[in-house]
Backbone as XML, in Angstrom:
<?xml version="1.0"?>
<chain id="A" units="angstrom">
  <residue number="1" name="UNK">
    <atom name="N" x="0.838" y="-1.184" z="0.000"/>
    <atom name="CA" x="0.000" y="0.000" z="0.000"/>
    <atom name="C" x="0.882" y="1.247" z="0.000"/>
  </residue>
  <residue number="2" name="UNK">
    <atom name="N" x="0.335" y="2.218" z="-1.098"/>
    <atom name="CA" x="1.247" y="3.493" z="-0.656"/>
    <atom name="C" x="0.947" y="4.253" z="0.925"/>
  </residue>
  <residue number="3" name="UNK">
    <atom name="N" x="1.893" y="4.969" z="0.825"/>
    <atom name="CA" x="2.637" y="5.628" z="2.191"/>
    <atom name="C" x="1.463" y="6.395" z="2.229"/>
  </residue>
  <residue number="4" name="UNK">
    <atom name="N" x="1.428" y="7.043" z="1.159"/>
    <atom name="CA" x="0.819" y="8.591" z="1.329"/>
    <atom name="C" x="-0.738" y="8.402" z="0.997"/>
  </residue>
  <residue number="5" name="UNK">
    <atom name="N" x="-1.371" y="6.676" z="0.833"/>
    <atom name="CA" x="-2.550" y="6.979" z="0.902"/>
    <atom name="C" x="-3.798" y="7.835" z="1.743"/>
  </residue>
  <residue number="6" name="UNK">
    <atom name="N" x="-4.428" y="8.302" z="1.002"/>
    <atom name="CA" x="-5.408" y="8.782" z="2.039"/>
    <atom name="C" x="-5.816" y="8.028" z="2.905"/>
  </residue>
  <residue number="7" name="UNK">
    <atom name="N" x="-6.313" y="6.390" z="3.272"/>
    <atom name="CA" x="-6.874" y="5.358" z="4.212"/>
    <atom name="C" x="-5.598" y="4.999" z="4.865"/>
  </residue>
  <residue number="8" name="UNK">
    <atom name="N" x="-4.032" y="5.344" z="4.784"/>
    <atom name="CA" x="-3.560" y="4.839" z="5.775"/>
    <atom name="C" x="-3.303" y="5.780" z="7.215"/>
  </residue>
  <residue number="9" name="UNK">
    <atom name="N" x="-3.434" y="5.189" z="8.044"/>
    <atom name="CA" x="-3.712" y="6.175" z="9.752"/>
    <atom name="C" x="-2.243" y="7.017" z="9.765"/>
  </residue>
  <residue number="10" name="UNK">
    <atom name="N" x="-0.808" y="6.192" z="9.560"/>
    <atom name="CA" x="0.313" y="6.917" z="9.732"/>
    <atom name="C" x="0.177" y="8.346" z="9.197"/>
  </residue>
  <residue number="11" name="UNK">
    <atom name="N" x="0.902" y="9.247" z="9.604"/>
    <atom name="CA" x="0.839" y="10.624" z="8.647"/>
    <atom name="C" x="2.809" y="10.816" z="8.881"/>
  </residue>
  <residue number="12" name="UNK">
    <atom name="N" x="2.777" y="10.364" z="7.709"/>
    <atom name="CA" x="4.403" y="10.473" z="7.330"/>
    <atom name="C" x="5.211" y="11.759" z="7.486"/>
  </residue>
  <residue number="13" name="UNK">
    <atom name="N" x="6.288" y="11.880" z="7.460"/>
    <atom name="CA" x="6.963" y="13.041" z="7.631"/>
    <atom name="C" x="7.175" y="13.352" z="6.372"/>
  </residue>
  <residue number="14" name="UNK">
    <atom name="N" x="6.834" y="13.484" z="4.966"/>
    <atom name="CA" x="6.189" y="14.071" z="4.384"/>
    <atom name="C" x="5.057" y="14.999" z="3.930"/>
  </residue>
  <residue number="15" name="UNK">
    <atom name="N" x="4.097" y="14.143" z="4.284"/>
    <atom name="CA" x="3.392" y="14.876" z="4.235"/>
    <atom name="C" x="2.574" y="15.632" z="5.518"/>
  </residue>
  <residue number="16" name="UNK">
    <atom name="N" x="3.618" y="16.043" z="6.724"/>
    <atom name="CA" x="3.806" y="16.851" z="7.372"/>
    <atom name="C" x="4.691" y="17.820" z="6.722"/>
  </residue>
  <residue number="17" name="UNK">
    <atom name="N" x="5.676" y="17.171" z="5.808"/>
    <atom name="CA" x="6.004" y="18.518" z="5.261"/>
    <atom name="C" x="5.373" y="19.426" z="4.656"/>
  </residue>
  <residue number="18" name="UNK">
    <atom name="N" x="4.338" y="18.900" z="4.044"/>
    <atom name="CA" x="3.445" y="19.285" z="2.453"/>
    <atom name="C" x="2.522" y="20.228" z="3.256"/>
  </residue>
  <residue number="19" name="UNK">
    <atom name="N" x="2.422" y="19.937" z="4.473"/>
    <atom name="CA" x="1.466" y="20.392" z="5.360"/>
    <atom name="C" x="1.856" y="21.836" z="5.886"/>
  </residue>
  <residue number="20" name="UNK">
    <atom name="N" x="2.926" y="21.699" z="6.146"/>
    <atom name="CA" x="3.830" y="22.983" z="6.417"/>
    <atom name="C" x="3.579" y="24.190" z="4.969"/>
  </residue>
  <residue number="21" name="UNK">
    <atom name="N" x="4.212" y="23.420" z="4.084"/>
    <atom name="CA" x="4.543" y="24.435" z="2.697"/>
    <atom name="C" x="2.836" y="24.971" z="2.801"/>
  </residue>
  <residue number="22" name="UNK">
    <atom name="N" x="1.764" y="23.944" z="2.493"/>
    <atom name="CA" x="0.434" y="24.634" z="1.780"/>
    <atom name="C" x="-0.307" y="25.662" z="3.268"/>
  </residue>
  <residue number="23" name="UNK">
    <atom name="N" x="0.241" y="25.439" z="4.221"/>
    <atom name="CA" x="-0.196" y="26.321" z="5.369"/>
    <atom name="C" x="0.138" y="28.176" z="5.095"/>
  </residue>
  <residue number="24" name="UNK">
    <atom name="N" x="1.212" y="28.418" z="4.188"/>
    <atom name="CA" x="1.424" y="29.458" z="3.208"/>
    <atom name="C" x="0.216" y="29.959" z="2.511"/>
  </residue>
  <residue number="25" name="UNK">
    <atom name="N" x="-0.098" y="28.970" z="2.197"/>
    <atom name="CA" x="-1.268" y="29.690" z="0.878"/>
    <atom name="C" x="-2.810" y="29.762" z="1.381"/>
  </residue>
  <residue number="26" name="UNK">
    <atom name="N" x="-3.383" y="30.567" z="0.713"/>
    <atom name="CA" x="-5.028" y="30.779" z="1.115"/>
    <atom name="C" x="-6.093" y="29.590" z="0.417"/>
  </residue>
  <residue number="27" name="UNK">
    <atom name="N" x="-6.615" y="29.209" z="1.052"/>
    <atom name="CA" x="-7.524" y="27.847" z="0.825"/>
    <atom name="C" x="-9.082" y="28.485" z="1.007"/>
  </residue>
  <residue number="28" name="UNK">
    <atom name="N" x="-9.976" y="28.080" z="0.337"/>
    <atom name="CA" x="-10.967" y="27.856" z="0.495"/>
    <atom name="C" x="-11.686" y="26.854" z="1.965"/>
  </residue>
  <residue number="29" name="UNK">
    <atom name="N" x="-12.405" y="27.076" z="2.604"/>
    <atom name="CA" x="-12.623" y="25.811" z="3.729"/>
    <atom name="C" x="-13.384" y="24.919" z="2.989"/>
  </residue>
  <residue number="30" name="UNK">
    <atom name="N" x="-13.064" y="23.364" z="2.985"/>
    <atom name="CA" x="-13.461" y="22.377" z="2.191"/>
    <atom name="C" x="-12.994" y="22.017" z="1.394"/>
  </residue>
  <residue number="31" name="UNK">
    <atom name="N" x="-11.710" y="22.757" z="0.914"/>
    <atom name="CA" x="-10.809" y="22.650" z="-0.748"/>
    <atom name="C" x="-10.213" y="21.224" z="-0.247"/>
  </residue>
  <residue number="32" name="UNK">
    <atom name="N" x="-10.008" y="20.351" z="-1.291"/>
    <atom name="CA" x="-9.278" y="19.555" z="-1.337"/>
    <atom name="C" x="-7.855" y="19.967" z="-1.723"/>
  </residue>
  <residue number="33" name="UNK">
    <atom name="N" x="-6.629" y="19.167" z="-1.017"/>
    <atom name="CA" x="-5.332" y="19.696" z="-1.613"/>
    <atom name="C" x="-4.539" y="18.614" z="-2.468"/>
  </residue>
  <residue number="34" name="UNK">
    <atom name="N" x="-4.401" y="18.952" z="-3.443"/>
    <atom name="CA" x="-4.431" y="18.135" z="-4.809"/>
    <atom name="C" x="-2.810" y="17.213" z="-4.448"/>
  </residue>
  <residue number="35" name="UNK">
    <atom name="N" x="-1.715" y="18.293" z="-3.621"/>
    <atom name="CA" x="-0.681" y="17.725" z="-3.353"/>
    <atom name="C" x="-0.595" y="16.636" z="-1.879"/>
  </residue>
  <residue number="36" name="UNK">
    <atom name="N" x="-1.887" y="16.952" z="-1.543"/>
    <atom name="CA" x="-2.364" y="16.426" z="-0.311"/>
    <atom name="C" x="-3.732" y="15.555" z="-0.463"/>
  </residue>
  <residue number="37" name="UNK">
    <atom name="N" x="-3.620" y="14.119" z="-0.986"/>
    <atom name="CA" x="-4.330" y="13.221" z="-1.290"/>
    <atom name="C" x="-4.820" y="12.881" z="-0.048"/>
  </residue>
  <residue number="38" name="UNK">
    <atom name="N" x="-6.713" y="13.147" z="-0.211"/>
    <atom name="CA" x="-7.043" y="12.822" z="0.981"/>
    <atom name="C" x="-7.476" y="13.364" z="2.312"/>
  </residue>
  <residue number="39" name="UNK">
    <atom name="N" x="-6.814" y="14.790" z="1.873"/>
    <atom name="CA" x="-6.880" y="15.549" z="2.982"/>
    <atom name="C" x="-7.430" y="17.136" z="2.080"/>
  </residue>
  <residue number="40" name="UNK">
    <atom name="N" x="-8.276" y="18.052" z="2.940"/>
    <atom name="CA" x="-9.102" y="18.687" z="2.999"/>
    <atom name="C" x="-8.820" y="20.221" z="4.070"/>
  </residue>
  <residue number="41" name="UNK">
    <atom name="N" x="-8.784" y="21.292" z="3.724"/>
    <atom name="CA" x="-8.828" y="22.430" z="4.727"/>
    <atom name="C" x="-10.223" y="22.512" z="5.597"/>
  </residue>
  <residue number="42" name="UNK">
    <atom name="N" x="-10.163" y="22.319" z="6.700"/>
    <atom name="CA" x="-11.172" y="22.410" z="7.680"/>
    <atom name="C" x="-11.634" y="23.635" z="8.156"/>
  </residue>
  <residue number="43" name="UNK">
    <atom name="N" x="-10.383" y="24.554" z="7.898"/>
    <atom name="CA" x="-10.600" y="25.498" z="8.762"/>
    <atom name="C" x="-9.190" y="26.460" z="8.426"/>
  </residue>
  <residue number="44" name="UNK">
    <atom name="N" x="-9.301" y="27.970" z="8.233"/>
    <atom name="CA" x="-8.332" y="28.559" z="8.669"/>
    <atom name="C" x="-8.519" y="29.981" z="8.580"/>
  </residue>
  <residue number="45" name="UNK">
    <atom name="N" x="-7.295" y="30.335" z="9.215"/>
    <atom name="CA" x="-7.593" y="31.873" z="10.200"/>
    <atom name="C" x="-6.382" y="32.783" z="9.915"/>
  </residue>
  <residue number="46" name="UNK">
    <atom name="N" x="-7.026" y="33.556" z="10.083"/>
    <atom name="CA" x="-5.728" y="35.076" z="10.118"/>
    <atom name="C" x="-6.068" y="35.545" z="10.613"/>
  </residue>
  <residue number="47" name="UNK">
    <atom name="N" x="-5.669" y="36.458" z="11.456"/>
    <atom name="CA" x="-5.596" y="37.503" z="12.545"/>
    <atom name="C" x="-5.193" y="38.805" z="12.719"/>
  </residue>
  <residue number="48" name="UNK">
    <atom name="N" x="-5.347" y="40.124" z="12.939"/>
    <atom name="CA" x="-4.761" y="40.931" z="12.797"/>
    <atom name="C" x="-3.557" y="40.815" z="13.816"/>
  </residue>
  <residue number="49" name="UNK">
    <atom name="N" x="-3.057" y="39.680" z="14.861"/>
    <atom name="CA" x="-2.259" y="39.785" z="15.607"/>
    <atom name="C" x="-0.825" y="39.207" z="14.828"/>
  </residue>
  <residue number="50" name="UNK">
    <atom name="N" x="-1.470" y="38.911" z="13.830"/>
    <atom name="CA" x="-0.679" y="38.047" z="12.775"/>
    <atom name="C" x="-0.555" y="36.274" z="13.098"/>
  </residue>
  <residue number="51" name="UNK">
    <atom name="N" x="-1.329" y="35.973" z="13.979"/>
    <atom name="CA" x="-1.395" y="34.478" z="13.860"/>
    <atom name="C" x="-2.333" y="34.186" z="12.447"/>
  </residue>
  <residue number="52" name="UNK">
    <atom name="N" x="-1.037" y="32.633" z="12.124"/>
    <atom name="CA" x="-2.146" y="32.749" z="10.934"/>
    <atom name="C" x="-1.867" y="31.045" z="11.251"/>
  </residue>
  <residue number="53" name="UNK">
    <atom name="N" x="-3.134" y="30.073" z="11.184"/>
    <atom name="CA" x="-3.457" y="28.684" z="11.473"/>
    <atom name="C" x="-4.380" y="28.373" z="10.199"/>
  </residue>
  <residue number="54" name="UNK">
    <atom name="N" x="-3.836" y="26.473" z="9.930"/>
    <atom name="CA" x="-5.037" y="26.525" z="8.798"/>
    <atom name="C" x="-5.520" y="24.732" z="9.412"/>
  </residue>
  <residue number="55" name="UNK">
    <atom name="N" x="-6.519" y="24.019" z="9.176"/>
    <atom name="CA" x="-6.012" y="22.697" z="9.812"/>
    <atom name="C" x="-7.145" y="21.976" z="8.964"/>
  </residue>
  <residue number="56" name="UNK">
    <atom name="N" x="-6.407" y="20.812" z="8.726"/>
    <atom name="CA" x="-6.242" y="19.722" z="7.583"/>
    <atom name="C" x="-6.721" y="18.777" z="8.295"/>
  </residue>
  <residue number="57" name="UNK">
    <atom name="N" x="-7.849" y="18.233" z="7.449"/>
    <atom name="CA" x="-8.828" y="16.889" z="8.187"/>
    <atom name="C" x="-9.021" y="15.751" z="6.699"/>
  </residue>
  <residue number="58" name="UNK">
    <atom name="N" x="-8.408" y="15.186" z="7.386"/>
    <atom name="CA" x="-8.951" y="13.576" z="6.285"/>
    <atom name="C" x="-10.264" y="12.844" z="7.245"/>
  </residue>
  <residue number="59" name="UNK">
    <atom name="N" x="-11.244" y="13.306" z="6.445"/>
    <atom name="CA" x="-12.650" y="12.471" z="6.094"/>
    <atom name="C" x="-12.670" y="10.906" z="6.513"/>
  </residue>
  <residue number="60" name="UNK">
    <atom name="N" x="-11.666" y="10.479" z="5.473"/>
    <atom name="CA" x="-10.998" y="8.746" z="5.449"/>
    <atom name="C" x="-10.926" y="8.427" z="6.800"/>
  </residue>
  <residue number="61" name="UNK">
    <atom name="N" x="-9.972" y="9.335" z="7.663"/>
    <atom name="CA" x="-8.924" y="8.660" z="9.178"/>
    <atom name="C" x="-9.664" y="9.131" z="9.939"/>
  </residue>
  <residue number="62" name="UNK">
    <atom name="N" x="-10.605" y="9.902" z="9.661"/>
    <atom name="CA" x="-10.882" y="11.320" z="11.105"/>
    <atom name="C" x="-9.903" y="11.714" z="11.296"/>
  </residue>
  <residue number="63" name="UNK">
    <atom name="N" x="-8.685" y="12.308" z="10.780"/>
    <atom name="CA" x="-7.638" y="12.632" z="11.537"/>
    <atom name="C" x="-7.457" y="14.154" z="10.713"/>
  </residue>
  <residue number="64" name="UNK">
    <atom name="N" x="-7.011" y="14.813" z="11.998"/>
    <atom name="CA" x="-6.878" y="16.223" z="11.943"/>
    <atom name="C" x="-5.557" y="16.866" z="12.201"/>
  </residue>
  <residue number="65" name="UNK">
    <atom name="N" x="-4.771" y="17.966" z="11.420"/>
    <atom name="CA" x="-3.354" y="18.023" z="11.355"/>
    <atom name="C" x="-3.971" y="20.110" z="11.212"/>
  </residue>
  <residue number="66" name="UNK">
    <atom name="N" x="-3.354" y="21.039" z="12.766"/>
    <atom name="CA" x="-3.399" y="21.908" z="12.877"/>
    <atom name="C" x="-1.870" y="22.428" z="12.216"/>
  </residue>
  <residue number="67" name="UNK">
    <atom name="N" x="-1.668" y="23.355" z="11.726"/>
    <atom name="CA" x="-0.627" y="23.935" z="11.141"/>
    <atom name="C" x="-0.184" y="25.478" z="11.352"/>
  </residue>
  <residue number="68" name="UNK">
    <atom name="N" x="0.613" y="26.029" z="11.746"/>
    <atom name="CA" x="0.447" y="27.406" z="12.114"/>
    <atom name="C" x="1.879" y="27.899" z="11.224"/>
  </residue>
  <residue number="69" name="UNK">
    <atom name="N" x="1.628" y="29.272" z="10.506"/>
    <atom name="CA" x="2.223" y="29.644" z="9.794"/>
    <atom name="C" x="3.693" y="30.018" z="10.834"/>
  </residue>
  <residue number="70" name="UNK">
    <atom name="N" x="4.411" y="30.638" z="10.008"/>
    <atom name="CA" x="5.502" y="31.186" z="10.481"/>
    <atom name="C" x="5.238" y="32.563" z="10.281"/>
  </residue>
  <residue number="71" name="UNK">
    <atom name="N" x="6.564" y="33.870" z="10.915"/>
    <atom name="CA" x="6.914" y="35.027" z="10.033"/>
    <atom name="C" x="6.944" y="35.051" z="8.732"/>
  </residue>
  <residue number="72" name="UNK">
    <atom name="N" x="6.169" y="35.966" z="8.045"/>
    <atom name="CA" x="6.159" y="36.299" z="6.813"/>
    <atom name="C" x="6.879" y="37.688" z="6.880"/>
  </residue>
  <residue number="73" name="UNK">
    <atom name="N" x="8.272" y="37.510" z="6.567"/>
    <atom name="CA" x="8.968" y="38.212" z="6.213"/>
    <atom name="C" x="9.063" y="39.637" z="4.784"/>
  </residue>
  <residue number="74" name="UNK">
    <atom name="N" x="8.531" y="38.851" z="4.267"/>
    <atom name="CA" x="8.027" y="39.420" z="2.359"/>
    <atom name="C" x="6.951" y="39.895" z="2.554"/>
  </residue>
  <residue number="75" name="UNK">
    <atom name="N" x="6.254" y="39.706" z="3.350"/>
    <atom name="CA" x="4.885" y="39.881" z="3.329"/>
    <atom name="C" x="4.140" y="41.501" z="3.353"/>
  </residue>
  <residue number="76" name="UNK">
    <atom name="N" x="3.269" y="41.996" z="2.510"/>
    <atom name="CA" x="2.898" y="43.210" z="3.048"/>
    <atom name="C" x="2.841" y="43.834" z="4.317"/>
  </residue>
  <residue number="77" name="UNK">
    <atom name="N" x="3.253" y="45.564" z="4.571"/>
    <atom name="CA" x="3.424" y="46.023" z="5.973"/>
    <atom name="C" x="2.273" y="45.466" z="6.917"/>
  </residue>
  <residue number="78" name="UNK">
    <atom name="N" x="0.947" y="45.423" z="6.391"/>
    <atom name="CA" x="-0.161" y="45.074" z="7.608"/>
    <atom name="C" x="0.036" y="43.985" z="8.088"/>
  </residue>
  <residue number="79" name="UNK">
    <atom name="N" x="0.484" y="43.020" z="7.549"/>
    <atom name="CA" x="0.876" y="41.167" z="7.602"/>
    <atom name="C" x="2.024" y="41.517" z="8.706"/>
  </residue>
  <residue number="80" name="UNK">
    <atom name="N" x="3.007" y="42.550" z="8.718"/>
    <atom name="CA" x="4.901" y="42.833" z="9.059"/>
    <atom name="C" x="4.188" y="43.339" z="10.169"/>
  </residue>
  <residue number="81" name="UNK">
    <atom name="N" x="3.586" y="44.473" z="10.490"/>
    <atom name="CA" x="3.173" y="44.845" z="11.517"/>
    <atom name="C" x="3.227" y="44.139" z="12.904"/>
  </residue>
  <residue number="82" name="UNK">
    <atom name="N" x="2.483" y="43.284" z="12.501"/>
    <atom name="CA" x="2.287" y="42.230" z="14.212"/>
    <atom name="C" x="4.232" y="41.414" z="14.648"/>
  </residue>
  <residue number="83" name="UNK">
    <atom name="N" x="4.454" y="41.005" z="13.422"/>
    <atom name="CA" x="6.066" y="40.573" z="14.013"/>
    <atom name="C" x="6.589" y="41.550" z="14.693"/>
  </residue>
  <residue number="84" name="UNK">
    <atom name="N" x="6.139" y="42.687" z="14.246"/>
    <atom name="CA" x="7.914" y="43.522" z="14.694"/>
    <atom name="C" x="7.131" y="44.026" z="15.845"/>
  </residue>
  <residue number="85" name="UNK">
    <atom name="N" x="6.115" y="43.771" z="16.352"/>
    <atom name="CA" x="6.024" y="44.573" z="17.530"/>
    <atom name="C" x="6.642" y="43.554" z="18.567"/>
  </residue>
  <residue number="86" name="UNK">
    <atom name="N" x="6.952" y="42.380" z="18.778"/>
    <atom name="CA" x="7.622" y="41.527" z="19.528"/>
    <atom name="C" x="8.557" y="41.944" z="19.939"/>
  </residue>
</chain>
């Protein structure tokens, strides 16, 4: 069986990576992620404090994978704002 099926329970350190990278980008809630077989955006948030969380639910496992962005460095001043006040 592949690794990265959607029906298997493990969640590989892959696609914890994949999980990381697409936590970057803006999702629809419900989008399927095409690089992420199986798995689905549940949910995600931005903040003006600059937290930004998105979290990934496979249907298949019940299993749920919260993800929280990093500093966005590049990012427009309103996005820069909340880092630098730290």
């Amino acid at each position: 069986m592949n690794k990265e099926s959607s029906n298997n329970r493990e969640i590989t350190d892959l696609v914890y990576k994949k999980m990381s990278q697409e936590a970057y980008k803006d999702y629809e809630t419900g989008k399927k992620i095409g690089v992420l077989p199986g798995w689905e955006v549940l949910d995600q948030k931005h903040n003006s404090s600059g937290m930004d969380v998105v979290t990934f639910y496979n249907p298949d496992t019940k299993q749920a994978v919260v993800a929280f962005r990093g500093t966005e460095g590049s990012s427009t001043w309103d996005r820069k704002a909340p880092d630098l006040k730290a």
